[in-house]
C-alpha positions in Angstrom: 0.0 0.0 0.0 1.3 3.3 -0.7 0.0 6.3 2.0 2.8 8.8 1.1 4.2 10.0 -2.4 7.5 12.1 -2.1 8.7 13.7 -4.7 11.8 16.8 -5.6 14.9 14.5 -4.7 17.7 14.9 -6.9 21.1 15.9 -7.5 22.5 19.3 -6.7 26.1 21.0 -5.6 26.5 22.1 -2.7 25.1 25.2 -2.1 22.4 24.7 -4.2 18.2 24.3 -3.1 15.9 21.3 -3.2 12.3 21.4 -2.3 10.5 18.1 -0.7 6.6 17.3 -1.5 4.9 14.5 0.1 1.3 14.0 -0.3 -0.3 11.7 2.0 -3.4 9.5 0.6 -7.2 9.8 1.1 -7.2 6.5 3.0 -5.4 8.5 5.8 -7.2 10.8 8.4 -6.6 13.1 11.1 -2.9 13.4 10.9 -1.2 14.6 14.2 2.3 15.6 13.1 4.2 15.2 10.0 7.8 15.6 9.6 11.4 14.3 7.5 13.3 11.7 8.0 16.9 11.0 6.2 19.2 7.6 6.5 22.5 7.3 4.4 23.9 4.1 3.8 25.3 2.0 7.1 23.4 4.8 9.3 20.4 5.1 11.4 17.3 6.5 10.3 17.8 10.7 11.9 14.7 13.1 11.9 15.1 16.3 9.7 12.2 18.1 10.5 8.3 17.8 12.1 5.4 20.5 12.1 2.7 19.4 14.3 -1.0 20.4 12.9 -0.8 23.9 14.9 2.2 24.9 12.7 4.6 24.1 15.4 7.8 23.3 14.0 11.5 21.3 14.8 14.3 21.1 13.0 17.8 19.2 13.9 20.3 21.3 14.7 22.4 21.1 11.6 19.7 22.3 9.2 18.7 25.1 11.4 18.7 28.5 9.1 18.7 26.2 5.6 16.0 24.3 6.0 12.3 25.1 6.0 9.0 22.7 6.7 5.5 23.5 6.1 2.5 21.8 5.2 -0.9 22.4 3.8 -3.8 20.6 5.8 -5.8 21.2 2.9 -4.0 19.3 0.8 -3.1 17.0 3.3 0.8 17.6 2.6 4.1 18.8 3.7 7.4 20.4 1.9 10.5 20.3 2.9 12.6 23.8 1.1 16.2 22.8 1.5 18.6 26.0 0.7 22.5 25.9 1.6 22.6 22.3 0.8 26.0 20.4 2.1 27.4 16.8 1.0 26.8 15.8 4.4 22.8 16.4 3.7 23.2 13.8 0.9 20.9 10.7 1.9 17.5 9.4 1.2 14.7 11.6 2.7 11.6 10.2 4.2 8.1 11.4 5.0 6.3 10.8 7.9 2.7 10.9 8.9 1.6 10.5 12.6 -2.4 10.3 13.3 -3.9 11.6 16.1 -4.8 7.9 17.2 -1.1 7.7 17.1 -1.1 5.3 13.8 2.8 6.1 11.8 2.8 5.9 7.6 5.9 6.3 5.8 6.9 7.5 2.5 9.4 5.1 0.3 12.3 7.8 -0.1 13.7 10.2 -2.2 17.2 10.4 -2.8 19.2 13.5 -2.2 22.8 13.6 -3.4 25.2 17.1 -2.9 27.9 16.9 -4.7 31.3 18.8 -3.8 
């Protein structure tokens, strides 16, 4: 089954700007928080980013300043505009839907690669 569709990986130099789309599927309902993911190969899965229904957002410390989430109720998706973009942000991103009866979906990955 596929709940999420992301969308906007690519490849880009360093210093260059991505921007992240996930849509999440009729099927799902009253989603809580949604928020980004990333995992590069032989690492653990690290959060990126979250915005909570209100607008409340989180971001990991590293992508502070280059990094922006929103999300659009509406539409029942969330971005994810990357600016400033380093090698070390090169992995594949995930989206991540949390329901308000606590219920997680995931995304199957985009892949981000920042060259030198």
């Amino acid at each position: 089954q596929v709940h999420l569709v992301e969308s906007g990986g690519g490849l880009v130099q360093a210093g260059g700007s991505l921007r992240l789309s996930c849509v999440a599927s009729e099927s799902i309902s009253d989603i809580n928080v949604m928020g980004w993911y990333r995992q590069s190969p032989g690492k653990q899965r690290e959060v990126v980013a979250s915005i909570t229904s209100g607008g409340t957002t989180s971001y990991r410390p590293s992508v502070k300043g280059r990094f922006t989430i929103s999300r659009d109720n509406a539409k029942k998706s969330v971005y994810l505009q990357m600016n400033s973009l380093k090698p070390d942000d090169t992995a594949v991103y995930y989206c991540k839907s949390v329901t308000v009866d606590r219920h997680d979906y995931w995304g199957q990955g985009t892949q981000v690669t920042v060259s030198s």
